[in-house]
C-alpha positions as CSV (number, residue, x, y, z in Angstrom):
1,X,10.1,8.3,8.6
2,X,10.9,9.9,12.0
3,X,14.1,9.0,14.3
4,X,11.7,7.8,16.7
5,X,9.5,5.4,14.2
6,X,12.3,3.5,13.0
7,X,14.1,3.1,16.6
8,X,10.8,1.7,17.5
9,X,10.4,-0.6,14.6
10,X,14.3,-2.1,15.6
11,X,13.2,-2.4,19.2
12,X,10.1,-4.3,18.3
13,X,12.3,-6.9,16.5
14,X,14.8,-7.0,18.6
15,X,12.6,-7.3,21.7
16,X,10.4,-9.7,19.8
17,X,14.1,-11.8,19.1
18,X,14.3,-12.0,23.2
19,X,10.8,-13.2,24.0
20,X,11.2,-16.1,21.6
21,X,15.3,-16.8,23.1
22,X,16.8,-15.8,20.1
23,X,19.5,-13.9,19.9
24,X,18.4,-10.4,18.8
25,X,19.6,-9.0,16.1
26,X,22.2,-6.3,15.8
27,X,21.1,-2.7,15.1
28,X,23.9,-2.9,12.1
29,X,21.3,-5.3,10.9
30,X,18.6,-3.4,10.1
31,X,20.8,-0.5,8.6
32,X,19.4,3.5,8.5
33,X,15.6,3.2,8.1
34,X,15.6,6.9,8.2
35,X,16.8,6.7,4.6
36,X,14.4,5.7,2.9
37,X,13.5,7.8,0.0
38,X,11.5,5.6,-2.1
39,X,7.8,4.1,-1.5
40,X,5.4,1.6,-4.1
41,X,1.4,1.4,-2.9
42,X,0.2,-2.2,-4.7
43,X,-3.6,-1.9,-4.6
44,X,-6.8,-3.9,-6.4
45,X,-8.6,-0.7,-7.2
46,X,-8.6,3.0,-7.8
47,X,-9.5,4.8,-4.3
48,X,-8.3,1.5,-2.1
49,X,-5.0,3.7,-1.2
50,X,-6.8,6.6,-0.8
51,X,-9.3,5.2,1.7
52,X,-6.8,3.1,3.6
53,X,-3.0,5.0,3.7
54,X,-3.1,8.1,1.9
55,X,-2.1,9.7,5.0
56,X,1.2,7.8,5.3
57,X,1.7,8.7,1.2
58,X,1.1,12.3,1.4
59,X,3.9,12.3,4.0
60,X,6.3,10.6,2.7
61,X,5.5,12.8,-0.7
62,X,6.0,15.9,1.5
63,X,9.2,14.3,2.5
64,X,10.6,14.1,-0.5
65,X,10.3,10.7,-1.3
66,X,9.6,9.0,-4.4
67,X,6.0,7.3,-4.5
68,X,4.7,4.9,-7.5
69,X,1.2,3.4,-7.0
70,X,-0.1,0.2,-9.0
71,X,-3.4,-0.7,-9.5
72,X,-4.0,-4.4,-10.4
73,X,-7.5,-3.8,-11.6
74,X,-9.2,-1.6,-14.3
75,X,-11.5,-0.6,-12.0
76,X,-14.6,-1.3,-14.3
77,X,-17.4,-3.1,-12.2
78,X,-17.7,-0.7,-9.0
79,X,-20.7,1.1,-9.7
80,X,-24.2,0.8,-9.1
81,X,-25.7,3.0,-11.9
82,X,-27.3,1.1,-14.4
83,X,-26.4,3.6,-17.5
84,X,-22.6,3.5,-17.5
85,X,-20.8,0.5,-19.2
86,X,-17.7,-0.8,-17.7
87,X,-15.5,1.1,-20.6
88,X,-16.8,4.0,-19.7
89,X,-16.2,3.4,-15.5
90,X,-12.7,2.0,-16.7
91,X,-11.8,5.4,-18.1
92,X,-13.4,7.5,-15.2
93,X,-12.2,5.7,-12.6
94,X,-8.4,6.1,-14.1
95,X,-8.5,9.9,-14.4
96,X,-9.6,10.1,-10.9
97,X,-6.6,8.1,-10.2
98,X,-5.0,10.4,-11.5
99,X,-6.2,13.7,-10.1
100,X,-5.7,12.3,-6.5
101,X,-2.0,11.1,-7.3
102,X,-1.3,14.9,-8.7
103,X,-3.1,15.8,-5.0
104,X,-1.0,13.4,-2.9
105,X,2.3,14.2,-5.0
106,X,3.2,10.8,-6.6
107,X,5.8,10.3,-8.8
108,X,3.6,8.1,-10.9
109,X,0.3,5.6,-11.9
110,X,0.6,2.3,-12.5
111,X,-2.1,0.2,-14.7
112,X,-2.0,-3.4,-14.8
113,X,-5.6,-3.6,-16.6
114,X,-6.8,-6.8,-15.1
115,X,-10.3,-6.9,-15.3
116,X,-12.4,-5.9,-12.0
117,X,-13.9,-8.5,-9.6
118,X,-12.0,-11.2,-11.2
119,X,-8.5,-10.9,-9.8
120,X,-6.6,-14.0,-8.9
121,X,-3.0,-14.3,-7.4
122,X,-2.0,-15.5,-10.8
123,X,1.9,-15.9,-11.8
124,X,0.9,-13.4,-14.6
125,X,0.0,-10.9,-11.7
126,X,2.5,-12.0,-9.5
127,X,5.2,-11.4,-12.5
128,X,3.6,-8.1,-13.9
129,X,4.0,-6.7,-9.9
130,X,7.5,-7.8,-10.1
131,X,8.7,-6.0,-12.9
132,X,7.5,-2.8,-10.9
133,X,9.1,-3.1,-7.9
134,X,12.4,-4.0,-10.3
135,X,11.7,-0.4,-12.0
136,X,10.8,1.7,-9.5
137,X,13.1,-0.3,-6.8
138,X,11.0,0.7,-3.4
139,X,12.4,0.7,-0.1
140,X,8.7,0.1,1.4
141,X,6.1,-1.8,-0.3
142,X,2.4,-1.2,1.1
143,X,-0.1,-3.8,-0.1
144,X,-3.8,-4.8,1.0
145,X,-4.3,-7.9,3.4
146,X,-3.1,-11.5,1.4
147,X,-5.7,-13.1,3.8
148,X,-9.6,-13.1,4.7
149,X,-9.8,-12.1,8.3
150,X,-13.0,-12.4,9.9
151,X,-12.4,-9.9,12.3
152,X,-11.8,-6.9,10.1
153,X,-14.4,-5.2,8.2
154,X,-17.7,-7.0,9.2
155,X,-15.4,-10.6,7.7
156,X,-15.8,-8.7,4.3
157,X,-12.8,-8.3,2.0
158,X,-13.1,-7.9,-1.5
159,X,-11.4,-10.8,-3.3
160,X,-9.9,-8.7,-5.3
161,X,-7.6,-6.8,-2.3
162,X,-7.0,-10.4,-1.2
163,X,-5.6,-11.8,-4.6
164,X,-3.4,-8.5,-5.3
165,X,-1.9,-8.7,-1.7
166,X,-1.2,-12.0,-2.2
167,X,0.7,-11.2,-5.4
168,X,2.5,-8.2,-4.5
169,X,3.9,-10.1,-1.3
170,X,5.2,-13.3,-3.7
171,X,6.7,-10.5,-6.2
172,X,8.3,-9.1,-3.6
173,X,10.1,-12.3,-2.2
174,X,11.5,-14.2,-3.8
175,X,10.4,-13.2,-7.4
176,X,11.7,-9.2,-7.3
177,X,15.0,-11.0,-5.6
178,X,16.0,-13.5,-7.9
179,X,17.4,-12.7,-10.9
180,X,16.0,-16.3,-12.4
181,X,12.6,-16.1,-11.0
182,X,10.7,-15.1,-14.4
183,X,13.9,-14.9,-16.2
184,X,12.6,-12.9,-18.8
185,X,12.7,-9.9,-16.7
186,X,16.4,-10.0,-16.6
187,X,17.5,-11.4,-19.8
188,X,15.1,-9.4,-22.1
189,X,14.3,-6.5,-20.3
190,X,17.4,-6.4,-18.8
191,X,15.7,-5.5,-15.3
192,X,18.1,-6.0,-12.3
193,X,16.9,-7.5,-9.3
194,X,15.9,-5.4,-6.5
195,X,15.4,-6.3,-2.6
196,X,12.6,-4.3,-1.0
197,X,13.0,-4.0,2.3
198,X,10.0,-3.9,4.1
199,X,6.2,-4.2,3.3
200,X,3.7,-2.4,5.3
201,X,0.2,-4.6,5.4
202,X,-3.4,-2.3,5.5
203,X,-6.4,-4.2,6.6
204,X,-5.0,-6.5,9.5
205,X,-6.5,-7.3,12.4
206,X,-2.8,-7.4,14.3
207,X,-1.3,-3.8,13.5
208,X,2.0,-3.3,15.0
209,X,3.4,0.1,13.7
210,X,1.6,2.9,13.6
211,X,2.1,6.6,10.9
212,X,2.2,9.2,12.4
213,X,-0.3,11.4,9.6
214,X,-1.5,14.2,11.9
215,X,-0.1,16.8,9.6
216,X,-1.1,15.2,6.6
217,X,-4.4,13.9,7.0
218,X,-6.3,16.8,5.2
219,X,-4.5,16.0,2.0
220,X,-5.2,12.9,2.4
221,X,-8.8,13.7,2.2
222,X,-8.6,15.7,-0.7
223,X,-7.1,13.2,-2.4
224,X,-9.9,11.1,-1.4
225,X,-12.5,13.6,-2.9
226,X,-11.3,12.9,-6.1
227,X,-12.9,9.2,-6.2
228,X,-16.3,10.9,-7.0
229,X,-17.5,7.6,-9.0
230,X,-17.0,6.0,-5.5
231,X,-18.4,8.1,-3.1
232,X,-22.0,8.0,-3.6
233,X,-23.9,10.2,-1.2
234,X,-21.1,10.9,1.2
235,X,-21.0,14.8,1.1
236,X,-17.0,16.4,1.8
237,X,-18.1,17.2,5.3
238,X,-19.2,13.9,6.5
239,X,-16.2,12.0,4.4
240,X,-13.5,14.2,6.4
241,X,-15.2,13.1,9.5
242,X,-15.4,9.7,8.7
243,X,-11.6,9.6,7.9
244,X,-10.4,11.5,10.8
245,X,-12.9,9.4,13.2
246,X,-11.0,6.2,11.7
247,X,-7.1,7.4,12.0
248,X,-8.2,8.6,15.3
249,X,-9.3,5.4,16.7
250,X,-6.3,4.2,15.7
251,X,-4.1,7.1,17.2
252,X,-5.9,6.4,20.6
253,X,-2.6,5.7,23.2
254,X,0.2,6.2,21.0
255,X,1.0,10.5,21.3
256,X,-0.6,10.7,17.8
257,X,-4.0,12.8,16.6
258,X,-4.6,10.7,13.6
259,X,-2.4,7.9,12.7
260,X,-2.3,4.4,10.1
261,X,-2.2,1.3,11.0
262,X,0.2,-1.7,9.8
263,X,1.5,-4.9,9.9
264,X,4.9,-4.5,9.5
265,X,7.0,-7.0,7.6
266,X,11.0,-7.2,7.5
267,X,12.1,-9.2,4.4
268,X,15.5,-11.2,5.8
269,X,17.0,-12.1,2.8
């Protein structure tokens, strides 16, 4: 993350402390965003990262920064060929999973295994999510919209990236937090707590911070490639412009080529 990212995050805050007649917060407050080293992508599906922040991951992997992602779902009912079973879609959707993190740099794959197109914001979910970010202890959490917006994506959101955002936000506060929030976690697998401290929302109609990924967007797209179960008859050429026409339109105004958009959450605990 660059100087002039995270002064801009602390303005927004502090500015938005102002508007509202608070008092606005210190800048001891927010400590040394700059710091951050490690980063946990919390997804319904194999190629949802890819498609929506891969930029963003493939720069913080350049940067040296530790990146897990976790997929809630074992991928097994997005396909429209009639011949494959959903074992067989399972087990090719994870190696592509693979072969993009290997791309983008990641530190590791995370499978939950819940079956896909049935995913619900379950306390098993919610709990399972939890004992990730207590292992791999991010600094910033990126997760799918927890809400159906009507405004984003023709008013079409899988159910699946609603249920696994709204899980990853509950694990992340309070249940990641509190030591006595699925107690089992602690006592048995002797996980410590762990504060994330911020989560970066894809998918929202209201961004308010914006990645920088000009110099990472072609690996982002390789990555991308990798999903060839999911691509159907997008040929390479026409995918890379489709993903540089999107982080384009959202660069438009801010001094970026291609950028990512997010809502961009502070956890004050």
């Amino acid at each position: 993350m660059t100087k002039k990212e995270t002064t801009g995050f602390r303005s927004y805050y502090q500015d938005k402390d102002k508007q509202k007649g608070r008092r606005a917060l210190p800048d001891e407050y927010f400590g040394d965003e700059s710091e951050y080293k490690r980063g946990m992508i919390v997804t319904a599906h194999a190629d949802d990262a890819e498609f929506s922040c891969s930029g963003t991951v493939a720069k913080w992997c350049a940067e040296g920064w530790e990146v897990v992602y976790v997929l809630c779902t074992d991928g097994s009912k997005g396909s429209e060929d009639r011949s494959i079973t959903s074992e067989q879609l399972a087990a090719i959707r994870r190696q592509e999973q693979i072969d993009a993190g290997k791309v983008l740099g990641l530190k590791d794959v995370v499978f939950l295994g819940y079956p896909d197109g049935y995913l619900e914001p379950t306390l098993d979910l919610r709990r399972d999510i939890a004992r990730q970010i207590r292992i791999h202890k991010p600094d910033v959490l990126i997760c799918l919209n927890p809400v159906r917006d009507l405004n984003v994506f023709h008013g079409v959101n899988h159910p699946d990236h609603i249920a696994s955002g709204e899980a990853t936000m509950a694990a992340a506060f309070p249940a990641a937090r509190d030591h006595l929030t699925f107690p089992e976690l602690y006592f048995d697998e002797k996980l410590e707590p762990h504060k994330a401290a911020e989560a970066w929302i894809v998918g929202t109609n209201e961004p308010d911070f914006y990645s920088d990924v000009t110099d990472h967007i072609d690996t982002a797209i390789k990555a991308l490639l990798e999903h060839k179960s999911q691509l159907g008859d997008f040929k390479p050429e026409d995918l890379d412009a489709r993903m540089k026409e999107w982080r384009r339109d959202s660069a438009i105004g801010r001094g970026m080529k291609y950028a990512e958009a997010f809502k961009r959450i502070r956890f004050r605990m």
